[in-house]
DRENDO-1510 file (C-alpha; in Angstrom, 1 decimal, always signed):
<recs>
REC; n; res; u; v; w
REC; 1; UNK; +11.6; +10.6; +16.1 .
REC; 2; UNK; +8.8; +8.2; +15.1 .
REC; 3; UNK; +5.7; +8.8; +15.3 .
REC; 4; UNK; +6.4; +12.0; +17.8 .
REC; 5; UNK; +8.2; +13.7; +14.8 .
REC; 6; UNK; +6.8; +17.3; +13.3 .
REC; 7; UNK; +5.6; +15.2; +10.4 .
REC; 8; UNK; +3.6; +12.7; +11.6 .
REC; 9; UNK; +2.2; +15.0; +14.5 .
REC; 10; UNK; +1.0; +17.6; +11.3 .
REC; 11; UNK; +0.2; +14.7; +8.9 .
REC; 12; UNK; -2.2; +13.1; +11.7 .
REC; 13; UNK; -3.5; +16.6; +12.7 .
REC; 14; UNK; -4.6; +17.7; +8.7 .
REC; 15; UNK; -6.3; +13.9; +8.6 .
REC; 16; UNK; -8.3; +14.4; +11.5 .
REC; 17; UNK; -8.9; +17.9; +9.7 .
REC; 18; UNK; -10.6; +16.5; +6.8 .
REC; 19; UNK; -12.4; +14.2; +8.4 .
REC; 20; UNK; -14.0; +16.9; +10.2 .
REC; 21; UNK; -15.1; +18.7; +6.8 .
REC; 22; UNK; -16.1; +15.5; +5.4 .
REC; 23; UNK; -18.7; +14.6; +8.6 .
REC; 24; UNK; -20.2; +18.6; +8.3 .
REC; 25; UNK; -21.2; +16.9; +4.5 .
REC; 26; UNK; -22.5; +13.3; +5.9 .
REC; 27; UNK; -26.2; +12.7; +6.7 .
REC; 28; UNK; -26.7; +11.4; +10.3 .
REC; 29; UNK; -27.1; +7.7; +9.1 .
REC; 30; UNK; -23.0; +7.7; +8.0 .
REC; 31; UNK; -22.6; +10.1; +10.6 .
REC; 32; UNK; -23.4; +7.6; +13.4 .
REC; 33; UNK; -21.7; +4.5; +11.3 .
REC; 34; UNK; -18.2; +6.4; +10.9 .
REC; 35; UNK; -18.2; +7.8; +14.3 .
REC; 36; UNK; -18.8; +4.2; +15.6 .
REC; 37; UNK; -15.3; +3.2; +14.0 .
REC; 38; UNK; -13.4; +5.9; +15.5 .
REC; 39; UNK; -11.6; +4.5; +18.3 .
REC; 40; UNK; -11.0; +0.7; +16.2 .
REC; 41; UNK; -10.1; +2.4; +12.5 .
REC; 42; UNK; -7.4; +4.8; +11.5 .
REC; 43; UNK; -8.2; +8.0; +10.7 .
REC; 44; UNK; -7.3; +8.1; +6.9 .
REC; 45; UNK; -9.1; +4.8; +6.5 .
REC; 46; UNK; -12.1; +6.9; +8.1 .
REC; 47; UNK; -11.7; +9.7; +5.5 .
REC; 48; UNK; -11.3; +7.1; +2.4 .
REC; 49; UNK; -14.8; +5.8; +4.0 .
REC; 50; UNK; -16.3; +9.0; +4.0 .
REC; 51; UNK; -15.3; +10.0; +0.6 .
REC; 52; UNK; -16.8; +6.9; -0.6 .
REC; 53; UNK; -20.1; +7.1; +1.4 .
REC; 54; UNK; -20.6; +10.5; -0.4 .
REC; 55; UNK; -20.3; +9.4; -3.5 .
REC; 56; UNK; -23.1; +6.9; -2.8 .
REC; 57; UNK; -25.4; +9.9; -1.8 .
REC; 58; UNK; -24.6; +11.9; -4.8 .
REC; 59; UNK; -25.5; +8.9; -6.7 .
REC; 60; UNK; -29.0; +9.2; -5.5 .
REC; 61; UNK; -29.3; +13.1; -5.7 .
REC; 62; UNK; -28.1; +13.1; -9.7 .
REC; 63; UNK; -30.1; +9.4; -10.1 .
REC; 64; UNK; -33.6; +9.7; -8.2 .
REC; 65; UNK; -35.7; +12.3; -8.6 .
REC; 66; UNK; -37.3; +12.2; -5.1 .
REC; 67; UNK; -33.6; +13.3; -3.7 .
REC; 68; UNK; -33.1; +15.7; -6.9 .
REC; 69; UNK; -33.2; +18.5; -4.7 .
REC; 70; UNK; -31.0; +17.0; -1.1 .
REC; 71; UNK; -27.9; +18.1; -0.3 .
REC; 72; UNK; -26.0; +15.5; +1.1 .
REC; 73; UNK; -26.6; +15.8; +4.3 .
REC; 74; UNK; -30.6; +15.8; +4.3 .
REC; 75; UNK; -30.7; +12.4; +4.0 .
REC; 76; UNK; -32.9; +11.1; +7.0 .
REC; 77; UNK; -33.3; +7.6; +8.7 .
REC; 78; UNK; -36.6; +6.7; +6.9 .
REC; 79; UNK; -34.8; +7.9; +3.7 .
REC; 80; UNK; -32.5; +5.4; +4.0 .
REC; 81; UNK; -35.5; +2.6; +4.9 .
REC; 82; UNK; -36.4; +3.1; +1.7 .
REC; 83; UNK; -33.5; +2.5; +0.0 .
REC; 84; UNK; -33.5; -1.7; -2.2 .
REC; 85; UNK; -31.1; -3.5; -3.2 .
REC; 86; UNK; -31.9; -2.9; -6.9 .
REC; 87; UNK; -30.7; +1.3; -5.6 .
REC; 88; UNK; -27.4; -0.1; -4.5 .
REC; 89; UNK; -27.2; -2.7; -7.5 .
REC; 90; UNK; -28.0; +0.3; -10.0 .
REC; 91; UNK; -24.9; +2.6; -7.7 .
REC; 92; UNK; -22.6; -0.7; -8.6 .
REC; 93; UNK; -23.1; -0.7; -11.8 .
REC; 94; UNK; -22.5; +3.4; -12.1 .
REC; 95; UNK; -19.1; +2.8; -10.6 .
REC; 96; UNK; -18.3; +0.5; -13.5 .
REC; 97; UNK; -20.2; +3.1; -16.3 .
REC; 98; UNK; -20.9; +6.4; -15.7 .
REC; 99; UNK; -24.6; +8.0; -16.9 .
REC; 100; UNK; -23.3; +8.5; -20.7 .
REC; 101; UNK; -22.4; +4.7; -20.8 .
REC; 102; UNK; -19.0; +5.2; -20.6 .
REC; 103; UNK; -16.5; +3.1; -18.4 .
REC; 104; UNK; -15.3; +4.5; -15.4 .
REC; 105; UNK; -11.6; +4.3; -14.2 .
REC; 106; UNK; -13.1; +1.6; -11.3 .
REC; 107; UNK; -12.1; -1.6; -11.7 .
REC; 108; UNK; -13.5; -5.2; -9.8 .
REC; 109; UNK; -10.9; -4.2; -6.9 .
REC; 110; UNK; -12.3; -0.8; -6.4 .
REC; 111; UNK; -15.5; -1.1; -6.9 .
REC; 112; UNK; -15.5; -4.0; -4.0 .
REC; 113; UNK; -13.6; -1.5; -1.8 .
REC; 114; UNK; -15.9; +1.3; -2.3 .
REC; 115; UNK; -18.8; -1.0; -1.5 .
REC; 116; UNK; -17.4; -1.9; +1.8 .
REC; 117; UNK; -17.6; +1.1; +3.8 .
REC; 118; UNK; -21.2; +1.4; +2.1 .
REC; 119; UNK; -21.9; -2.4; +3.1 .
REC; 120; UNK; -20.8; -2.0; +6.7 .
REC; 121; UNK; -23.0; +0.8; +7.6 .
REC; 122; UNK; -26.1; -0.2; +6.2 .
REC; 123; UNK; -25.3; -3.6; +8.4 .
REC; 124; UNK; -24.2; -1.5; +11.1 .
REC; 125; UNK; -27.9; +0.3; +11.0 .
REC; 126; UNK; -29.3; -3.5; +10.9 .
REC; 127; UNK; -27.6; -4.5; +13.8 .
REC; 128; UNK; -28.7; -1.6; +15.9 .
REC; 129; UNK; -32.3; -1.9; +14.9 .
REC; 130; UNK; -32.5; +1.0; +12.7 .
REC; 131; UNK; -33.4; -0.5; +9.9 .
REC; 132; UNK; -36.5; -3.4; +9.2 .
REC; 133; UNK; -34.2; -5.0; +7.0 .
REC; 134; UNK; -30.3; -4.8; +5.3 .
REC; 135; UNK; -30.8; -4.4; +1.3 .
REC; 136; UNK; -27.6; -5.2; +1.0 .
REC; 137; UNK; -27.4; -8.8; +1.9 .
REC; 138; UNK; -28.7; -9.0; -1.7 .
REC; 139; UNK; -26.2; -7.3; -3.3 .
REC; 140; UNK; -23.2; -9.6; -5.1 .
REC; 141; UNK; -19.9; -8.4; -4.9 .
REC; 142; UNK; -17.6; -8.4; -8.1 .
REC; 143; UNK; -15.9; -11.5; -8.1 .
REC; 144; UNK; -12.4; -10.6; -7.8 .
REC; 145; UNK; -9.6; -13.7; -9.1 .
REC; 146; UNK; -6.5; -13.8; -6.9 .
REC; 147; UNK; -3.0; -13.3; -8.5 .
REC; 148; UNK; -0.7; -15.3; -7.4 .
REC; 149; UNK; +1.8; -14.0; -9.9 .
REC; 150; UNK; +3.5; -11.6; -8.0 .
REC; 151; UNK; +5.4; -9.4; -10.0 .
REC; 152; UNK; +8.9; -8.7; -8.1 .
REC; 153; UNK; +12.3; -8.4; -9.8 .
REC; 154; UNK; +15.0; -11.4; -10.3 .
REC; 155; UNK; +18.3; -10.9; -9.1 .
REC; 156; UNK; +19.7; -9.9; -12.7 .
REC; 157; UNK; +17.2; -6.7; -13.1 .
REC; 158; UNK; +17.9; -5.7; -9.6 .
REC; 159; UNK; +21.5; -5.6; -10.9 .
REC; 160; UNK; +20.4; -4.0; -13.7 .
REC; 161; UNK; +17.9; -1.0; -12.1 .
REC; 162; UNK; +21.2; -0.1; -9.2 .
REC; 163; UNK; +23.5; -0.2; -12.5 .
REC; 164; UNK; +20.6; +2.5; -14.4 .
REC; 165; UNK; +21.1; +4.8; -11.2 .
REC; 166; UNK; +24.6; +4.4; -10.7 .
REC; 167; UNK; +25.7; +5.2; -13.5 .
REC; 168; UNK; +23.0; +7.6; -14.9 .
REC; 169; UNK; +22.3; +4.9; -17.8 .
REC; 170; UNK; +19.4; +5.8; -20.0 .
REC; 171; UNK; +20.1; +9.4; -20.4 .
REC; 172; UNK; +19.6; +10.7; -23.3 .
REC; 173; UNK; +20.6; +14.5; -23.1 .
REC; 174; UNK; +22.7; +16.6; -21.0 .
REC; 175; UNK; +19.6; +18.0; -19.0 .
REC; 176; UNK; +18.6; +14.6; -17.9 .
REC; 177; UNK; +22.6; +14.1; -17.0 .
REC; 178; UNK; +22.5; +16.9; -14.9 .
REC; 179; UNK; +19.2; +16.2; -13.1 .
REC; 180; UNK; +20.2; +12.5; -12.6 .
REC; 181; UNK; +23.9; +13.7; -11.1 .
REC; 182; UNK; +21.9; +16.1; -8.5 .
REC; 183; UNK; +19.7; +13.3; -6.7 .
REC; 184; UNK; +22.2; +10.0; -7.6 .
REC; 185; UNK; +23.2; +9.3; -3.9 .
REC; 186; UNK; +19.8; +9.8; -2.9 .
REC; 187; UNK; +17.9; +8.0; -5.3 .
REC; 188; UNK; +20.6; +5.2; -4.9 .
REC; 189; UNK; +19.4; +4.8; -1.0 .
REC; 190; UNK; +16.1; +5.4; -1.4 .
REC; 191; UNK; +15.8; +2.0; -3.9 .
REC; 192; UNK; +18.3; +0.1; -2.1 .
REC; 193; UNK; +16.2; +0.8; +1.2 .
REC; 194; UNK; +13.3; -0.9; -1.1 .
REC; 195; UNK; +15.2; -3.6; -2.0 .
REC; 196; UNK; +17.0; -4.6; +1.5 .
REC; 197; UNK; +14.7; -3.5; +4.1 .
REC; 198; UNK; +11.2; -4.1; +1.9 .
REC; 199; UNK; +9.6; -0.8; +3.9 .
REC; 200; UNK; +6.0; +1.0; +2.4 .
REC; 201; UNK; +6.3; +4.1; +0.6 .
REC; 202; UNK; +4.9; +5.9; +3.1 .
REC; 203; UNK; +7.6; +4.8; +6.0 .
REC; 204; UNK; +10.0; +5.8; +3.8 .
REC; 205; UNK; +8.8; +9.3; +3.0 .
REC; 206; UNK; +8.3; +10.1; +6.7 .
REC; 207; UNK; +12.0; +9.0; +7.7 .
REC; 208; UNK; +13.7; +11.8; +9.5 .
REC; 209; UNK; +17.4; +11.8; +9.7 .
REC; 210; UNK; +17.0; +10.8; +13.8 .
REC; 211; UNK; +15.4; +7.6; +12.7 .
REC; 212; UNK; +19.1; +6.5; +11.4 .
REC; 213; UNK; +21.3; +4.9; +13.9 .
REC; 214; UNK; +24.3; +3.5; +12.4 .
REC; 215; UNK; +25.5; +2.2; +15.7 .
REC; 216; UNK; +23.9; -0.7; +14.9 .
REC; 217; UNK; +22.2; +0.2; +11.7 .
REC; 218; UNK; +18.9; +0.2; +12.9 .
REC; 219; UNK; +16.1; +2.5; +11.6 .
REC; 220; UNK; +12.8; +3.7; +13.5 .
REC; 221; UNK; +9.3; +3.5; +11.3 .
REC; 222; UNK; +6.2; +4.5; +11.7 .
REC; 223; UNK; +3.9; +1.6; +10.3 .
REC; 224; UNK; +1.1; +1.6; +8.3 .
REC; 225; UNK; -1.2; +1.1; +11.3 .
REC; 226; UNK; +0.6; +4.1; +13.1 .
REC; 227; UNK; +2.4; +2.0; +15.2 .
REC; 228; UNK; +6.2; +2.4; +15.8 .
REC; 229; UNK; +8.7; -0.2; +14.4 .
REC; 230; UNK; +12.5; -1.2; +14.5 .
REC; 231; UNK; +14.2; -3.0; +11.5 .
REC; 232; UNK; +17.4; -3.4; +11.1 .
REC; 233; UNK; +19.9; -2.8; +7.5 .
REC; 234; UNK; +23.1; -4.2; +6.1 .
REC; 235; UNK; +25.8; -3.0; +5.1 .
REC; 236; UNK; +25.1; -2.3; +1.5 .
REC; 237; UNK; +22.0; +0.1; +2.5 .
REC; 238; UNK; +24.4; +1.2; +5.2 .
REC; 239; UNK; +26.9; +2.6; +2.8 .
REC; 240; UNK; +24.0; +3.5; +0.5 .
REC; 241; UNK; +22.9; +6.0; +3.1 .
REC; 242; UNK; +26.3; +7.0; +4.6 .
REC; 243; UNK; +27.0; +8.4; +0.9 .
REC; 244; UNK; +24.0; +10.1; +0.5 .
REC; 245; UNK; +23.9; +11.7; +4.0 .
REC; 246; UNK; +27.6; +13.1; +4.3 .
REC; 247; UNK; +27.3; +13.7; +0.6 .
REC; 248; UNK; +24.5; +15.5; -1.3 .
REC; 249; UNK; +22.3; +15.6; +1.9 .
REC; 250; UNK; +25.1; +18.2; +3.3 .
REC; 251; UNK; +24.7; +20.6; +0.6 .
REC; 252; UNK; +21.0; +21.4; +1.2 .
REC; 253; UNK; +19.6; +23.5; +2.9 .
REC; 254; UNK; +16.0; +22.7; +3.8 .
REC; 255; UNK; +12.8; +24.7; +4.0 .
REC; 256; UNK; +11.6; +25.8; +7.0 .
REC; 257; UNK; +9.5; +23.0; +8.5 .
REC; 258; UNK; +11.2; +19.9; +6.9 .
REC; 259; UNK; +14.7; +20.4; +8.6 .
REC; 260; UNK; +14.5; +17.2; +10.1 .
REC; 261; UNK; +13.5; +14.9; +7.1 .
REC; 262; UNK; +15.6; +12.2; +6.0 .
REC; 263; UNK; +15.1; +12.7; +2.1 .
REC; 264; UNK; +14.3; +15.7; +0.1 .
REC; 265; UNK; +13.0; +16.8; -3.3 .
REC; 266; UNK; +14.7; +19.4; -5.3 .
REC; 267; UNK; +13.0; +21.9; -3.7 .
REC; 268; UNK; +14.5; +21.1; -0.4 .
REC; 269; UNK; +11.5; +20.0; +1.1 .
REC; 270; UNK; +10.5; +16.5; +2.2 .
REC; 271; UNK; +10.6; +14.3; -0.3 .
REC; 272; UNK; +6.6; +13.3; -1.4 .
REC; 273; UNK; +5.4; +9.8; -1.9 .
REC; 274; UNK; +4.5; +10.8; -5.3 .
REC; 275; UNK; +7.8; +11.6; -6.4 .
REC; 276; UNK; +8.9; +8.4; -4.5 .
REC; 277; UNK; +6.9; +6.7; -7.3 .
REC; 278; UNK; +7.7; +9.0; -9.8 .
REC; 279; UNK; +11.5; +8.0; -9.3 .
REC; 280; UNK; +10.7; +4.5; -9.1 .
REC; 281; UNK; +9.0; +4.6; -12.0 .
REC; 282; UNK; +11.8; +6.6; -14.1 .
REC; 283; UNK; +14.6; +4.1; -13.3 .
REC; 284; UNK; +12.7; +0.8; -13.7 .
REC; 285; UNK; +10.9; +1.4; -16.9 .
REC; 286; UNK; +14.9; +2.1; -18.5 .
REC; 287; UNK; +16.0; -0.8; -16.4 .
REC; 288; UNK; +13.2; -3.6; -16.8 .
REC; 289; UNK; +10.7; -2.0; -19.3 .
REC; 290; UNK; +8.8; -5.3; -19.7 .
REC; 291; UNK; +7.8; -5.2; -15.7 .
REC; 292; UNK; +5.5; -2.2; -14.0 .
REC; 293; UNK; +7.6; -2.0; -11.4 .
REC; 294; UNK; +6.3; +0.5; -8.3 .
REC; 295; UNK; +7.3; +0.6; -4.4 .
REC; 296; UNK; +5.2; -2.1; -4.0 .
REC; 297; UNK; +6.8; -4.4; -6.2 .
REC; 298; UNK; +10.5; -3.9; -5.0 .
REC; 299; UNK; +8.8; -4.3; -1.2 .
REC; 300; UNK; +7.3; -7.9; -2.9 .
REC; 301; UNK; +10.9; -8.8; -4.7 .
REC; 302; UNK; +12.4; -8.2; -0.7 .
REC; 303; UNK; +9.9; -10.0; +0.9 .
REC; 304; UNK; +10.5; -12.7; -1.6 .
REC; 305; UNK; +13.8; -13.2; -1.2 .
REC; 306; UNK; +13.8; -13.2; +2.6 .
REC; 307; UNK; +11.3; -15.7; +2.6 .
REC; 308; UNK; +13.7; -18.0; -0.1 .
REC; 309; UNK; +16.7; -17.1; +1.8 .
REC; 310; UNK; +15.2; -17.9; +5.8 .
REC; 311; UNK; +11.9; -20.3; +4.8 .
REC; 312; UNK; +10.3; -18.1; +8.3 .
REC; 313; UNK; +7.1; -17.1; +7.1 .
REC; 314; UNK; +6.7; -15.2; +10.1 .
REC; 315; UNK; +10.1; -13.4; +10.0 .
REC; 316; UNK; +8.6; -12.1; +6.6 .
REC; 317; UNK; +5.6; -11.1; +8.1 .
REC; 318; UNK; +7.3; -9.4; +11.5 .
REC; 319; UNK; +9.9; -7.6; +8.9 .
REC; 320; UNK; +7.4; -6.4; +6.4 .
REC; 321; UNK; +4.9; -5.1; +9.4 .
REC; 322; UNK; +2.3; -7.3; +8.7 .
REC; 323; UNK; +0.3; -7.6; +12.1 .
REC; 324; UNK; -1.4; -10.8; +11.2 .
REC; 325; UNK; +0.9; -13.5; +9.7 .
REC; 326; UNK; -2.1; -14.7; +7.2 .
REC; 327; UNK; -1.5; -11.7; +5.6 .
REC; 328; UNK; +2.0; -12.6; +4.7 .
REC; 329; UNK; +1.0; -16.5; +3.7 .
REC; 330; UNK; -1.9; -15.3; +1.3 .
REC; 331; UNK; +0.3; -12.9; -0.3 .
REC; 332; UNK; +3.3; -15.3; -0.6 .
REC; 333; UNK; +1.2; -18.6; -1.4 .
REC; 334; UNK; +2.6; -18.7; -4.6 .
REC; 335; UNK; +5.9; -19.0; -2.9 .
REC; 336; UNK; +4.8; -21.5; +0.0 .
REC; 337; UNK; +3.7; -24.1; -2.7 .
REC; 338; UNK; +7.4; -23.2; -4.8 .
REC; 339; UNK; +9.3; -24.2; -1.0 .
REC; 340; UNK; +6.9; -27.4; -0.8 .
REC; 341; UNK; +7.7; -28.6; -4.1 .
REC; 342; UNK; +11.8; -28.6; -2.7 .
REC; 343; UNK; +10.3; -31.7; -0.7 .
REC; 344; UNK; +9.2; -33.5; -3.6 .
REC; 345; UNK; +12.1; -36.4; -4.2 .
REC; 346; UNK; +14.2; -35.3; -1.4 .
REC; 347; UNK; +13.1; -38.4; +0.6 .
REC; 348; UNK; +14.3; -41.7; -1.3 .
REC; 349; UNK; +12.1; -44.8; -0.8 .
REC; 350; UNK; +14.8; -47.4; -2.0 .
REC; 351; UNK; +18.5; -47.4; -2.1 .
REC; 352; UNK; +19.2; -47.9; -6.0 .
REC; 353; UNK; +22.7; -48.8; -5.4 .
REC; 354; UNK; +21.4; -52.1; -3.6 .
REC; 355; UNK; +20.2; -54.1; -6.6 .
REC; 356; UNK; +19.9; -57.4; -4.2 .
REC; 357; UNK; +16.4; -56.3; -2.5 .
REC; 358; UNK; +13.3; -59.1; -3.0 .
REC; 359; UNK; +11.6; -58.5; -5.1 .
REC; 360; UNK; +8.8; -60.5; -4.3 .
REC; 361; UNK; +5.6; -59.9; -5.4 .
REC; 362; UNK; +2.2; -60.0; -2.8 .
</recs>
């Protein structure tokens, strides 16, 4: 159950698996900076750092000729002295245009993420005296404009993408009828579990059929952090799941190893957070084809209208796993100035039904 189920035990195992293979490839600069953040940092953010430090080094084998012939991994301490800030300007600019001039996939959000991990060991270094001076303190990050649009559905397309599944509208040939009839009571519960309970992707695709207790319709997640959560349903997601469960969850008969999972794909395996997008993706663009709607977005319209519904900021926060409310406020800003503005005339000054009040000027 939780984070002591067969998934999470193997998922946390094949992390701490790669980030193994992925240190053998680090020089001992990134070695010493990533191995610093083990016991503070999770261990996929530690890989995503990794991958991203190695890109950097690359960068300088395919770019400077003095590293033309490094692996990785030869890159020593006064290596990295030598390295300016014009180096890690001309690396920024790479992740926006590749060598033929062409634009990358990397936009202002990712380049600014890959330049973190980069940023923090060089300063780590600094700090520790192993370097005369940080290049990077020189370095501008792209400047990245907040969105406080958040795109979330309104009560009428939430209507209308449970009506698409429910009813299998959008189908255009028998095939698609067929497929849509086999996974109905699952897909069904899986988006009204994004709508009602505003859980990650991720939570959702590591549910096992334990973490259901319809004693008092609770469910048991594993957060993003990899701590261990309680939220609690209602009764539409309770009837959501009780028809999937007794219905189309009875008929399968699950691969060796994912016995315990709450959802499964059609090949009676655990369902994958790619096809949990995938689905998403099917029903919304025939539901609300004017909105990209992912996870993400139906975990936004939830959060949304709890926050309308309760004004608690820091129920939204506690409910969506946030573990620092700021979070939640930043995100929902848009929606803290909309609750303000409810203030605005709901306190009258003067009572216009008494027309009799001096008017006396000072």
């Amino acid at each position: 159950m939780g984070k002591d189920s067969d998934y999470y035990k193997e998922k946390t195992s094949l992390q701490k698996q790669k980030l193994q293979e992925l240190s053998k490839q680090l020089p001992e600069f990134a070695r010493k900076f990533i191995n610093d953040k083990r016991l503070t940092t999770q261990t996929s953010t530690l890989v995503s750092y990794s991958y991203d430090i190695l890109t950097f080094y690359r960068f300088l084998i395919n770019s400077n000729p003095v590293f033309s012939s490094y692996n990785t991994k030869d890159f020593t301490f006064d290596d990295m002295k030598n390295i300016t800030s014009d180096d890690v300007i001309e690396y920024q600019n790479y992740l926006e245009y590749n060598y033929d001039g062409e634009k990358h996939v990397n936009d202002k959000k990712a380049i600014a993420r890959k330049m973190s991990p980069l940023r923090g060991m060089f300063q780590y270094h600094y700090e520790h005296g192993n370097l005369p001076n940080n290049p990077m303190t020189l370095v501008k990050l792209p400047h990245i404009k907040k969105d406080k649009n958040i795109i979330r559905l309104n009560p009428t397309e939430i209507q209308d993408l449970l009506y698409t599944i429910e009813f299998n509208a959008g189908t255009k040939t028998n095939k698609m009828m067929k497929f849509a009839e086999k996974t109905r009571y699952r897909d069904m519960a899986i988006i009204t579990l994004f709508l009602g309970t505003g859980m990650r992707v991720s939570e959702l695709a590591g549910l096992d059929i334990s973490d259901v207790n319809f004693t008092d319709n609770s469910l048991v997640l594993v957060r993003k952090g990899g701590g261990q959560d309680i939220i609690y349903f209602g009764e539409e997601i309770r009837k959501a799941l009780v028809d999937y469960i007794e219905g189309e969850r009875n008929t399968i008969n699950p691969k060796e190893g994912h016995e315990n999972a709450l959802f499964y794909s059609l090949q009676s395996k655990r369902i994958s957070v790619d096809a949990i997008e995938n689905l998403v993706k099917k029903y919304s663009s025939i539901a609300v084809p004017n909105k990209k709607i992912t996870p993400h977005k139906l975990r936004s319209t939830y959060g949304t209208a709890l926050y309308r519904e309760t004004g608690d900021i820091r129920l939204v926060a506690d409910v969506l796993g946030h573990e620092n409310v700021n979070t939640t406020v930043q995100y929902y800003a848009a929606i803290e100035d909309e609750h303000k503005r409810m203030a605005a005339g709901a306190v009258k000054l003067r009572n216009k039904s008494n027309k009799n009040i001096n008017n006396n000027k000072y």
